[in-house]
N, C-alpha and C positions, 0 to 999 in steps of 0.2 A: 796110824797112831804115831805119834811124836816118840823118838827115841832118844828127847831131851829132856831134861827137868829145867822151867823155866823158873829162874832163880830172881827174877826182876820184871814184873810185869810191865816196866817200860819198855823195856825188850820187844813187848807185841808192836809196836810203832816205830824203834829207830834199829836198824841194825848195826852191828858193831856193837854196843852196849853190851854189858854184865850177862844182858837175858839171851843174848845172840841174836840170830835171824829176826826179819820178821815173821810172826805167825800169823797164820790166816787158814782156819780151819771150818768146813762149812760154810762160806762166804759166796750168798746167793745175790748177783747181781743180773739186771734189768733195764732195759734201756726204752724210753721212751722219748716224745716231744714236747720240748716245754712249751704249753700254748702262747704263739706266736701276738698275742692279745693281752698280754702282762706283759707289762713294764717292771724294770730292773734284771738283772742279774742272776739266775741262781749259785749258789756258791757253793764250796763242797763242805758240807754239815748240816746243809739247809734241808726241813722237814720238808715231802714232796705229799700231794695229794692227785687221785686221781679226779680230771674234771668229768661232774656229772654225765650223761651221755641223754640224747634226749632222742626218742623215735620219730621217724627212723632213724637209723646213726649214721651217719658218711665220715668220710675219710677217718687219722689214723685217731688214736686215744690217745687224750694231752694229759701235761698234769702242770701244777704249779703250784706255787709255796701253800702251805697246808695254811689252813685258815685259824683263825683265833677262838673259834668255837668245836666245840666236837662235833665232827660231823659223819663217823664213820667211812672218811674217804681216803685218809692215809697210806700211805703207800711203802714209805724206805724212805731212803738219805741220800741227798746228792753226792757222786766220791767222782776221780777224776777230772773237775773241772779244772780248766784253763787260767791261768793269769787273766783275773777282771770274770771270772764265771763263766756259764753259759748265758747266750745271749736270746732273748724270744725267739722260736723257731729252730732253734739245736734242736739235736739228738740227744739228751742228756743220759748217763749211766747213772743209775740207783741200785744201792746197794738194801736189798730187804733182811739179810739173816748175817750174820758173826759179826766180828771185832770192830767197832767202825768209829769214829772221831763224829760225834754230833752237834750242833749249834745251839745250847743252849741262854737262856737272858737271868737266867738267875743260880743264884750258888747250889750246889749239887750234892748231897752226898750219900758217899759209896756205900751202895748194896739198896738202896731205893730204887724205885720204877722209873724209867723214862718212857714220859707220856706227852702227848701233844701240847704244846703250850699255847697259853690262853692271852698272853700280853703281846706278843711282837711274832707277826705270820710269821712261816717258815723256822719256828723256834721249838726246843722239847721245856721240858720243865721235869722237876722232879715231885713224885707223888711216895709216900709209905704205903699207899694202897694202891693193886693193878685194876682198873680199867677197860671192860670189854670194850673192844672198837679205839682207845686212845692209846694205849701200853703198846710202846716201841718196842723196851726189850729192862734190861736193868742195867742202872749208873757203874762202872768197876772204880771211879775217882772221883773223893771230895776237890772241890774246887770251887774258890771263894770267888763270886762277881759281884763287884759293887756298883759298875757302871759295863753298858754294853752289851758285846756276848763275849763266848766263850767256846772252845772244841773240848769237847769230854770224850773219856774212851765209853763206849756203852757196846753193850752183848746184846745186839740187835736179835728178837723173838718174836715177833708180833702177839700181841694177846687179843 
């Protein structure tokens, strides 16, 4: 249990700041393979999904950017990646439960759901209503995107 009061919830992300340290409490991370058969990059905010698995199964379980449709394969959040991303065939580490900086394509605001996004793979979006099988977890910061994406703090849950 924290034997601080956190006065600045920028604080959870930069240390030195107002809020102090960084926090990271409950923060279930997971590491898989990005299948080696997608192209580009993953990056760290990027939605991961696990790839289907077909009988019988060989070798290890891939994943890759989460698709634009709901598909109940979601998984966690790319964190740790490398200058330029992970590249097809890393190891990648995914981050499933606490504090975590996500990628989302459209403006966000705090205290809504972050669920799988429907316009640009690998992206959340924000919903007023959770979502069996889409629902990451919930948005903690407004943040206006007009073009692009964006890294938002969200309280990774899975619903």
């Amino acid at each position: 249990m924290p034997t601080d009061q956190l006065v600045n919830p920028a604080g959870l992300f930069t240390a030195g700041t107002a809020g102090g340290p960084v926090y990271t409490t409950g923060v279930v991370v997971v590491q898989a393979i990005y299948d080696p058969a997608q192209s580009g990059n993953l990056l760290n905010g990027n939605l991961v999904e696990l790839e289907p698995i077909t009988a019988p199964a060989t070798g290890p379980i891939l994943v890759k950017k989460s698709a634009t449709v709901a598909d109940n394969y979601i998984l966690g959040v790319v964190v740790g990646a490398p200058t330029g991303g992970y590249a097809p065939g890393s190891n990648v580490q995914i981050q499933t439960q606490g504090v975590c900086l996500c990628l989302f394509a459209a403006t966000t605001v705090a205290g809504n759901f972050a669920i799988q996004g429907t316009g640009t793979a690998g992206t959340l979006a924000g919903s007023g209503t959770a979502t069996t099988g889409v629902t990451m977890g919930v948005i903690l910061s407004a943040v206006t995107i007009s073009a692009g994406t964006a890294l938002v703090p969200v309280y990774l849950d899975r619903t």
